[in-house]
C-alpha positions as CSV (number, residue, x, y, z in Angstrom):
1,X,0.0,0.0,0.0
2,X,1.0,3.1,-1.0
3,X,1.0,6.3,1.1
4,X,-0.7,9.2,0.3
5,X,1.5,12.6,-0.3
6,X,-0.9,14.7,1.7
7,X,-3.6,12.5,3.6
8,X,-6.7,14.1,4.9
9,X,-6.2,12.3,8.6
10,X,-3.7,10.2,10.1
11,X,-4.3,7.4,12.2
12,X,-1.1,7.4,15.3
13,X,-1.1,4.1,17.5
14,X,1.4,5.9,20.3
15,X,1.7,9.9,21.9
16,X,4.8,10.3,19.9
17,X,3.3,9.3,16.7
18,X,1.0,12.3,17.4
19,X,3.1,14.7,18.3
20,X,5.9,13.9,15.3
21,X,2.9,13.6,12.8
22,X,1.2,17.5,14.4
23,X,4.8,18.8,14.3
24,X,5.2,18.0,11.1
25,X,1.9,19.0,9.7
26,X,3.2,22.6,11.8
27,X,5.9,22.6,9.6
28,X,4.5,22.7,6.0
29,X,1.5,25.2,7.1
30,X,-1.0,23.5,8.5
31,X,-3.3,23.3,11.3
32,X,-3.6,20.1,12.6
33,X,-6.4,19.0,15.2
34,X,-5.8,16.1,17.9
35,X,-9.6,13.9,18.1
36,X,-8.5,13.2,21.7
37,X,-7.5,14.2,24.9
38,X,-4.4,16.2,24.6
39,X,-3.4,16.6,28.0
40,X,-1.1,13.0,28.4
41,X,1.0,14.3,25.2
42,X,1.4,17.8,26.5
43,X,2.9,16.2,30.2
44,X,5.0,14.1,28.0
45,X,6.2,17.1,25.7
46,X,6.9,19.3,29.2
47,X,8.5,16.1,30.4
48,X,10.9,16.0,26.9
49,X,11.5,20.0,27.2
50,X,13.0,19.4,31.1
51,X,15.6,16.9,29.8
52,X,16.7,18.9,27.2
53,X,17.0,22.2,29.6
54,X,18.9,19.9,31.9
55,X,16.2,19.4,34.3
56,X,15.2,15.8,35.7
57,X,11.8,14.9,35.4
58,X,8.9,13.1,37.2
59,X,7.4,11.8,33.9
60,X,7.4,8.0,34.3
61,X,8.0,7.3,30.6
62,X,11.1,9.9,30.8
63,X,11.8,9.7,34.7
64,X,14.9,7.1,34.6
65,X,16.8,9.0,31.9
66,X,19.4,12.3,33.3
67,X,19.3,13.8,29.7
68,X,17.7,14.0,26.6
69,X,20.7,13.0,24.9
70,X,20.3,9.6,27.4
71,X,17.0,9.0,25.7
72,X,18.2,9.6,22.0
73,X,21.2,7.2,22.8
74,X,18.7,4.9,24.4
75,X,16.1,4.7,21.1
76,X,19.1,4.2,18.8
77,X,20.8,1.5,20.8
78,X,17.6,-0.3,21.8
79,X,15.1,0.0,19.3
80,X,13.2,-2.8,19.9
81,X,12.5,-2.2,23.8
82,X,12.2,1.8,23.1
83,X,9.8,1.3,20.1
84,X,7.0,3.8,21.6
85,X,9.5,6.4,22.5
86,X,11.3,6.3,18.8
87,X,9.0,8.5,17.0
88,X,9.3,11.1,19.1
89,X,12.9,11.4,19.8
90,X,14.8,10.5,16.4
């Protein structure tokens, strides 16, 4: 199956599938609408933005790394057991 160059909606399975996919869509121009509660992918996004100030954070997807470059180097080595963090960090 083929994908579409510019798809009407977008079907994301994880948080960071939805954030890379809005950020994207940001990008080129356009306006993109979330069809669900926001509010777990905005703590995840503050969570993200205090690892990369330097910051530790309480998010428990993010709270066992010291640094956003920990959870870059942690998707890249382990792709397999970091699979719904990958979309959002490479």
């Amino acid at each position: 199956m083929e994908a579409l160059a510019s798809p009407a909606a977008v079907l994301c399975r994880t948080n960071a599938g939805v954030l890379q996919h809005s950020l994207r869509a940001l990008a080129s121009g356009q306006q993109p609408a979330v069809a669900v509660q926001t509010s777990e992918l905005q703590r995840f996004a503050r969570a993200a933005q205090e690892l990369r100030d330097g910051k530790k954070t309480a998010h428990p997807d993010l709270a066992c790394f010291e640094s956003w470059g920990e959870v870059i180097a942690y998707v890249q080595e382990e792709r397999e057991e970091a699979e719904s963090l990958q979309s959002g960090c490479v």
